[in-house]
N, C-alpha and C positions, 0 to 999 in steps of 0.2 A: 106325368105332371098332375097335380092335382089344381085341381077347377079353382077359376079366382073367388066364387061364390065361399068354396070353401074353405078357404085359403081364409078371407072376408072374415068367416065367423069365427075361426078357430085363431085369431091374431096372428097370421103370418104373413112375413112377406114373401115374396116370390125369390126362390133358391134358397129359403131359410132350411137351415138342418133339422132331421126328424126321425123319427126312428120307426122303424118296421117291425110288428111281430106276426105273426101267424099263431091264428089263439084257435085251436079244433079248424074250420072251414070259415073263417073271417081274417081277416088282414086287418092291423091297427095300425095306423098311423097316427104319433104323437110326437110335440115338441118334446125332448132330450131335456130332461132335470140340469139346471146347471151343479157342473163338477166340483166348485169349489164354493167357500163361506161366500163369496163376495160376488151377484149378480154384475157387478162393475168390472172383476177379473177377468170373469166366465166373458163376457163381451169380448174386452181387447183383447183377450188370448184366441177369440175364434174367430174375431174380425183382422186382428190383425195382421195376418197373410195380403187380404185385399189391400192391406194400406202399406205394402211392403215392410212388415219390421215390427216389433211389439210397440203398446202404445204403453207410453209412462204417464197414469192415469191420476197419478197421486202429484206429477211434475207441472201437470197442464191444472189441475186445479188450484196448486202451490201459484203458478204465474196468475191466474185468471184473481186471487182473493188478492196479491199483490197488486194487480193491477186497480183492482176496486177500491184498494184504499190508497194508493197515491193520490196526493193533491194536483191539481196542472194547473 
């Protein structure tokens, strides 16, 4: 587990994905480049295990600007 201090500095949270190298006799640990164009994909495709099901990110925004502009 890496220390919450360090966790702290390097913006992680606790169980965030990271990547491992072994560079000569040091070990690096670093956050994982997201995979795709859109930091907003890379999210709900590696969160969305935890929320059971992919997130339709463009569907909840679609409702959320709807919802902003109806009148009540």
């Amino acid at each position: 587990m890496i220390p919450k201090e360090i966790r702290d500095q390097a913006g992680l949270v606790e169980g965030a994905e990271v990547t491992v190298e072994l560079r000569g006799d040091e070990v690096v640990v670093r956050r994982p480049s997201p995979p795709t164009k859109s930091y907003v994909e890379y999210f709900a495709a590696t969160y969305a295990e935890k929320v059971k099901g992919r997130v339709d990110i463009k569907k909840i925004i679609g409702e959320e600007a709807l919802d902003r502009t109806v009148v009540r």
